[in-house]
C-alpha positions in Angstrom: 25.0 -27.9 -23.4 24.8 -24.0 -24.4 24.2 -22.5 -27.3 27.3 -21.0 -27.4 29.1 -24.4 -27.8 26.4 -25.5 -30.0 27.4 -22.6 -32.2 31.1 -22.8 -31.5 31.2 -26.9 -32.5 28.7 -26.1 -35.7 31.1 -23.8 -36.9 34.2 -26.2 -36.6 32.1 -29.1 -38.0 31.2 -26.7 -41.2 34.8 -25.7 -42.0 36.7 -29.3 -41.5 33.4 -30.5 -43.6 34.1 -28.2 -46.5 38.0 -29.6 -46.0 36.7 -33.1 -46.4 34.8 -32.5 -49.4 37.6 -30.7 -50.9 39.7 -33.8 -50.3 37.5 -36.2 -51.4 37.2 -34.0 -55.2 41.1 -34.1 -54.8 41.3 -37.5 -54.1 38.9 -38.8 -57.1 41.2 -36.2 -59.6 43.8 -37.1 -58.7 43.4 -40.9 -59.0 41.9 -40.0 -62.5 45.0 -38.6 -63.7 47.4 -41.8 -62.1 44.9 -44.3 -63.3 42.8 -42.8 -66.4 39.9 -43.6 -65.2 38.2 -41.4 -67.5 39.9 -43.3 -70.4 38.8 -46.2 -68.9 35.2 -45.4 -68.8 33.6 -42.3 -68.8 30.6 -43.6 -67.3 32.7 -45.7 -64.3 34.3 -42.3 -63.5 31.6 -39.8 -63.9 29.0 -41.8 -62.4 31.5 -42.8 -59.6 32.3 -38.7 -58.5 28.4 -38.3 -58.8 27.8 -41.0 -55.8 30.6 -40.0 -53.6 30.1 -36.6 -54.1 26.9 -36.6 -53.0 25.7 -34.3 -50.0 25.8 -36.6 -47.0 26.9 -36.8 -42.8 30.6 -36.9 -43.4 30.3 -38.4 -39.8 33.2 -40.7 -40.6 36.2 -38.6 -41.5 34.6 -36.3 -39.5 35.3 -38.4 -36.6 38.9 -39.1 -37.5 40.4 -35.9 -38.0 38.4 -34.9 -34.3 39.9 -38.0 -32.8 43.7 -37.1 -34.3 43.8 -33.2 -33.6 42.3 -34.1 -30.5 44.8 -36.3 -29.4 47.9 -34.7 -31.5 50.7 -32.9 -30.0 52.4 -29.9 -31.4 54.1 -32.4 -34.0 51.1 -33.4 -36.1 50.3 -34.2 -40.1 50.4 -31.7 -42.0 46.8 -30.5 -43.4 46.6 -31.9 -47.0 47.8 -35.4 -46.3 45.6 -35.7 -43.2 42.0 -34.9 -44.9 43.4 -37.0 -48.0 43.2 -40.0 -45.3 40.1 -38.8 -43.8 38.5 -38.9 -47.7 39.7 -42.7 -47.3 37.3 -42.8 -44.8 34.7 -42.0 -46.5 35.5 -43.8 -49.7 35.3 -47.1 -47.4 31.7 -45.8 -46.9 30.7 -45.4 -50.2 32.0 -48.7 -51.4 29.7 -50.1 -48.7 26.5 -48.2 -49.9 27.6 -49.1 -53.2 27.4 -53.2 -52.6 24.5 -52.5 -49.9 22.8 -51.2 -52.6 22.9 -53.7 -54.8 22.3 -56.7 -52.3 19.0 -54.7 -51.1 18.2 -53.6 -55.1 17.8 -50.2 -53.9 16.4 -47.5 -56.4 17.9 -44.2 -54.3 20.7 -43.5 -52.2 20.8 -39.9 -51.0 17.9 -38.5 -52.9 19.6 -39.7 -56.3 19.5 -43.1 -57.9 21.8 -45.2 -56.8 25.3 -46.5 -58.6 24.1 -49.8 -60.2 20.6 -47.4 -60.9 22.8 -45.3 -63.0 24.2 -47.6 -65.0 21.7 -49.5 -66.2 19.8 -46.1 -67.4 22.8 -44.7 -69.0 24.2 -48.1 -70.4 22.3 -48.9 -73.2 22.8 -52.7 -74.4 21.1 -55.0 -77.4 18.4 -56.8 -75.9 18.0 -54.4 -73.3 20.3 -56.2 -70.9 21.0 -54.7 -67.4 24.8 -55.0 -65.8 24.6 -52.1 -63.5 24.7 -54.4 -60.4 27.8 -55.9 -61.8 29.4 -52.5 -63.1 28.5 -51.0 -59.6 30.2 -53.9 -57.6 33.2 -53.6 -59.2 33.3 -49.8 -59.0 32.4 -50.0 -55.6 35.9 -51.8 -55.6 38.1 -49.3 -57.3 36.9 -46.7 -54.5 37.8 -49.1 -51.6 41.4 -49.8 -53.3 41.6 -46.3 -53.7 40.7 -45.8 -50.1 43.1 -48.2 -48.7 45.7 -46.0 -51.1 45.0 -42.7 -50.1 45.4 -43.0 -46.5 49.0 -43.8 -46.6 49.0 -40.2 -47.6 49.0 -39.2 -44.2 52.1 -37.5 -42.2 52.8 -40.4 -39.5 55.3 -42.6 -37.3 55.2 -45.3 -40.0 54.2 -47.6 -37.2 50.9 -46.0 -36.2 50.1 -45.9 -39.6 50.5 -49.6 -39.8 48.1 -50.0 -36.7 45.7 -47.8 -38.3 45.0 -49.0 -41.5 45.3 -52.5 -40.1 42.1 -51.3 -38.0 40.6 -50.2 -41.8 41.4 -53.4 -43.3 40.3 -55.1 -39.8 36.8 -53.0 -39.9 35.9 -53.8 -43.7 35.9 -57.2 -43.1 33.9 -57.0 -39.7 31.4 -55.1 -42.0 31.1 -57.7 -44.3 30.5 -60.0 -41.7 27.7 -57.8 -40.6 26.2 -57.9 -43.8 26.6 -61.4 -44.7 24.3 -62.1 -41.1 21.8 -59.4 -42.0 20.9 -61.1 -45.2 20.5 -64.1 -43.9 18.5 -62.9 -41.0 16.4 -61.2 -43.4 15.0 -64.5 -44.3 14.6 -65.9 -41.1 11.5 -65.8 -39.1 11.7 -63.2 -37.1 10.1 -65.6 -33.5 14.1 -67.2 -34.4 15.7 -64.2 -33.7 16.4 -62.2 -29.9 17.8 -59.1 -29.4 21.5 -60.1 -28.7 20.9 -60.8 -32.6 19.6 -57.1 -33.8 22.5 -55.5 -31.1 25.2 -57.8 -33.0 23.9 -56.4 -36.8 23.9 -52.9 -35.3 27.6 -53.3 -33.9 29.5 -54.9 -37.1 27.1 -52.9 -39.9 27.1 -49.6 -38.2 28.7 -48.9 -34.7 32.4 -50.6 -35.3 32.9 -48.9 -39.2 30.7 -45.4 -38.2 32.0 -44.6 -35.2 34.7 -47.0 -33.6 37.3 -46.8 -36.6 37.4 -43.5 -37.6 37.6 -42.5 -33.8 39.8 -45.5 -33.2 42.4 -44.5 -36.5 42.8 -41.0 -35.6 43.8 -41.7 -31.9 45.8 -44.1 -33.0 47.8 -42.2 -35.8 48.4 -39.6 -33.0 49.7 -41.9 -30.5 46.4 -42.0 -27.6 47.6 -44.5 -24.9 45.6 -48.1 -25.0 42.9 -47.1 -22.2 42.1 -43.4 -24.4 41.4 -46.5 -27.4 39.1 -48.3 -24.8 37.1 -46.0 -23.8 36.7 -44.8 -27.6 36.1 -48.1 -28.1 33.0 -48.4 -25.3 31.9 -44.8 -26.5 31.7 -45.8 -30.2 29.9 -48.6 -29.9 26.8 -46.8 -27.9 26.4 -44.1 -30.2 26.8 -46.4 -33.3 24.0 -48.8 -31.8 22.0 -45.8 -30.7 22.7 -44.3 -34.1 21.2 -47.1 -35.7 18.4 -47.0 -33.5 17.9 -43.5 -34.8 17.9 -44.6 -38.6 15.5 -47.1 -37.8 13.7 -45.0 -36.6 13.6 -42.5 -39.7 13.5 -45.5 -42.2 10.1 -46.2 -40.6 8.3 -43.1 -40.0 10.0 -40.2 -42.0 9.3 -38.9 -45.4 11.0 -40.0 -48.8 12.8 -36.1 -48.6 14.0 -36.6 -45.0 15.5 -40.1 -45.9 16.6 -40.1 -49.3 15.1 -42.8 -50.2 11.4 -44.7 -50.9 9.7 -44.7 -47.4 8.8 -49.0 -47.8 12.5 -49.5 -48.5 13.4 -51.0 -45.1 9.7 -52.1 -44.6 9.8 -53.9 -48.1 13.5 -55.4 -47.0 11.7 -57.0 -44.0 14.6 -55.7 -41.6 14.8 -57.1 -38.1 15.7 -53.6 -36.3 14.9 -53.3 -33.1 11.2 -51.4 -33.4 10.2 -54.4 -35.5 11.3 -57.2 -33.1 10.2 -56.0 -29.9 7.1 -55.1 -31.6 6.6 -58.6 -32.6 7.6 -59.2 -29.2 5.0 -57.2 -27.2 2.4 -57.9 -29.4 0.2 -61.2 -28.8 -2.6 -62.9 -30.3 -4.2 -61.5 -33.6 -2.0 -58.9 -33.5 0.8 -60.1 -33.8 -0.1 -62.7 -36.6 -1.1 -59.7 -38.2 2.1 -57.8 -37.8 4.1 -60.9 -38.7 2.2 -60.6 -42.1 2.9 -57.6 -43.7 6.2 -58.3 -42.0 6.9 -61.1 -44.2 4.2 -60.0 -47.3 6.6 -59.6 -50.0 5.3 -56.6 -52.3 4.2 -53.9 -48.9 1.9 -50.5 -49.7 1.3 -47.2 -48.5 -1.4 -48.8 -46.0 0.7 -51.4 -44.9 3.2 -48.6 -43.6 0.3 -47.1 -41.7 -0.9 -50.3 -39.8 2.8 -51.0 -39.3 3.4 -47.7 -37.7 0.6 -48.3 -35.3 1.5 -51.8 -34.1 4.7 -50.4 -33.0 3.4 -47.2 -31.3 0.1 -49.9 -30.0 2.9 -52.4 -28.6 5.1 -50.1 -26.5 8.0 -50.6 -29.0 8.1 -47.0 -30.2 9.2 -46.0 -26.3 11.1 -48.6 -25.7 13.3 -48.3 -28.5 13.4 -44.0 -27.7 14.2 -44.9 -24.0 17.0 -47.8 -25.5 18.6 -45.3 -27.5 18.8 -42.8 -25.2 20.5 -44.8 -22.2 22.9 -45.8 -25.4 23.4 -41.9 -26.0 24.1 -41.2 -22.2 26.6 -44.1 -22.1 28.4 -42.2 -24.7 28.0 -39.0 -23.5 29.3 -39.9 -20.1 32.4 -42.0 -21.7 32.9 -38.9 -24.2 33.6 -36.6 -20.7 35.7 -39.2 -19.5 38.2 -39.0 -22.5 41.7 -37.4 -21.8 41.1 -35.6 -25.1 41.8 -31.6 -26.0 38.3 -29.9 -24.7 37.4 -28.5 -27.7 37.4 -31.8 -29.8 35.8 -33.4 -27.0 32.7 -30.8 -26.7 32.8 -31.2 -30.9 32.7 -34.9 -30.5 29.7 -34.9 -27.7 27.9 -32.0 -30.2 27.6 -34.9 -32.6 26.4 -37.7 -30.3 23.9 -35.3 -28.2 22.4 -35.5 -31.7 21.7 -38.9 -32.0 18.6 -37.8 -29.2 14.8 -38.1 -29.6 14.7 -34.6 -28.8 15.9 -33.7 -32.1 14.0 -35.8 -34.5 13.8 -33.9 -37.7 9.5 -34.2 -37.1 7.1 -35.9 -34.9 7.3 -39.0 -36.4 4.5 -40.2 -34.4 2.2 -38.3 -36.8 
C-alpha cells in the first residue's frame, strides 16, 4: 500500500471521525433535553458524557458509515441522520465497556476511571457505602436504549432498517453470550480449555459486535446483495479475531499510557487469550506448573508480569500468536479486495485492517 493512499484514507478517517464525535455530543444533548437527564441526575448525565466522550478507536461507526457510502447509490441518507445512527453504534460500545467494567472491577477505561469508578468517588453516602457498580449498570442501560433509539434516525427503505437493527439487537445478545462464557472460563482451569474455546470468546466478544455488525448494518441499510453480506461477514470475523489477537497482545506487554489501563489488568483477570493458552500449551514440565501459577495466583506483581512475559516469548507462543494473527489479517485483506464495494471505501476499509499487523505495534513489546 502507498503512502499516498495511506495519506488519502487517514485523511477521510479524520474528517468522518470528527463527524462521529459531533454526533455522538448531539446525540447525548439531545436526549438530555427529551428525557431530562440532567434533572434526573446530574451525576448519571455528566458522568455518562465524560465516558462516551472519551478519546477512543471509533472503529465501529467508523465501519458503518464506510460500509453504507460504500455500497450506497446516488439515493443515500442524508448526513445528520446517518452519523446519528453511526453514534448508536458506538453507544452499544460503551454500554458494553460500561458492564465489562464492572464484571472485571476495572479501575480505568481509556486512561480515566471507569463509570462505576466515578460514582463511587463522587457519590458520597453515610457509612461510606459504594453503589457505583449498580449506578453504572443501569447507566450503561440508558445509553444502549438510547442507542437502539437513535438509529432509527437514519434516512432508509423502512425495511432495511428493520434488517439492520435486528442485526443490533441480534449482535448485543451474541455479546452477552460471549461474556457470560468468558467469565466462566475465567474460572476454569485453563488444561479444560482448547483453542476452538479462546477463537469462540474472540468471535461473539469482539469480531461479530467490532467488526461484522457495523460492516454488516451499513451494507445492509444501503441495500448490498446477500453474497457482498457474506463475504463482509468472512472478512469481519478475521480481522475481529486478529484484532483481538492484537489487544492481547498489548494487554500483556504494553505500557499503562499505551493501554489505558493498569498493565496486570488482564494478567490479574486470569484471561484465557490465545498467548496464554498456547503458552501453557508449549510449555512442559516445571515450566509450565510454574506458569499455571501465577496464572491462577490471585493478587499478580510487577515480577510476575516479567516471568509471564518470558514464558510466552521462551514457549514459542509470542510467534505463534504474531504468525496466527497475521494469516487472520491476510484472510481479510484478500476478502476486503474481493468486495464489489466503491474503491475508495474499500482501500479506507483495508487502511484499517492492514493495521491490525505486527509491523505496526506501537513498541517492541518484546523489550
Amino acid at each position: 500500500m502507498t503512502s499516498k493512499v495511506l495519506c488519502y484514507d487517514r485523511a477521510v478517517i479524520e474528517l468522518l471521525l470528527k463527524k462521529i464525535n459531533s454526533a455522538l455530543n448531539d446525540l447525548l444533548e439531545s436526549a438530555n433535553r427529551r428525557y431530562s437527564l440532567g434533572l434526573i441526575s446530574d451525576s448519571l448525565l455528566e458522568f455518562s458524557k465524560d465516558f462516551v466522550m472519551r478519546p477512543g478507536k471509533r472503529i465501529r461507526p467508523l465501519l458503518f458509515i464506510l460500509s453504507y457510502k460504500g455500497y450506497a447509490g446516488k439515493s443515500m441518507s442524508p448526513e445528520k441522520p446517518l452519523f446519528t445512527s453511526a453514534a448508536a453504534i458506538e453507544l452499544l460500545h460503551d454500554y458494553m465497556l460500561i458492564h465489562d467494567d464492572v464484571i472485571d472491577n476495572s479501575d480505568l477505561r481509556r486512561g480515566k476511571p471507569t463509570l462505576h469508578k466515578m460514582f463511587d468517588q463522587n457519590i458520597k453516602l453515610p457509612g461510606g457505602q459504594k453503589i457505583g457498580a449498580s449506578l453504572s449498570i443501569v447507566a450503561g442501560d440508558i445509553l444502549f436504549a438510547l442507542g437502539i433509539e437513535a438509529f432509527l434516525a437514519v434516512k432508509e427503505n423502512s425495511a432495511r432498517k428493520e434488517l439492520a437493527l435486528k442485526k443490533l439487537v441480534e449482535t448485543a445478545a451474541y455479546t452477552g453470550a460471549g461474556e457470560f462464557i468468558d467469565v466462566i472460563y475465567g474460572f476454569k482451569e485453563i488444561q479444560t480449555l482448547c483453542e476452538k474455546d479462546v477463537f469462540l470468546i474472540y468471535t461473539l466478544k469482539t469480531a461479530k459486535y467490532t467488526f461484522e455488525c457495523p460492516l454488516i448494518m451499513g451494507a445492509i441499510l444501503a441495500g448490498a446483495k446477500a453474497n457482498e453480506l457474506r463475504k463482509l461477514s468472512k472478512l469481519a470475523i478475521a480481522a475481529g479475531q486478529a484484532f483481538q489477537i492484537y489487544d492481547d497482545f498489548l494487554d500483556l506487554f504494553a505500557s499503562q499510557e499505551i493501554i489505558g489501563k493498569p498493565v496486570l489488568s488482564d494478567l490479574n483477570e486470569s484471561k484465557k487469550t490465545l498467548l496464554v493458552y498456547n503458552t501453557f500449551t508449549s510449555l512442559k514440565g516445571k515450566k509450565r506448573s510454574d506458569f499455571k501459577k501465577i496464572l491462577e495466583k490471585k493478587n499478580k506483581t510487577l515480577a510476575d508480569l516479567g516471568s509471564f512475559r518470558r514464558f510466552i516469548i521462551e514457549s514459542g507462543s509470542y510467534d505463534y500468536t504474531l504468525k496466527k494473527m497475521a494469516s487472520l489479517q491476510k484472510t481479510a485483506l484478500d476478502t476486503c479486495a474481493a468486495l464489489c464495494i466503491k474503491p475508495a471505501y474499500k482501500k479506507t476499509i483495508g487502511s484499517i485492517i492492514a493495521k491490525l499487523s505486527p509491523s505496526n505495534m506501537p513498541l517492541d513489546i518484546r523489550k
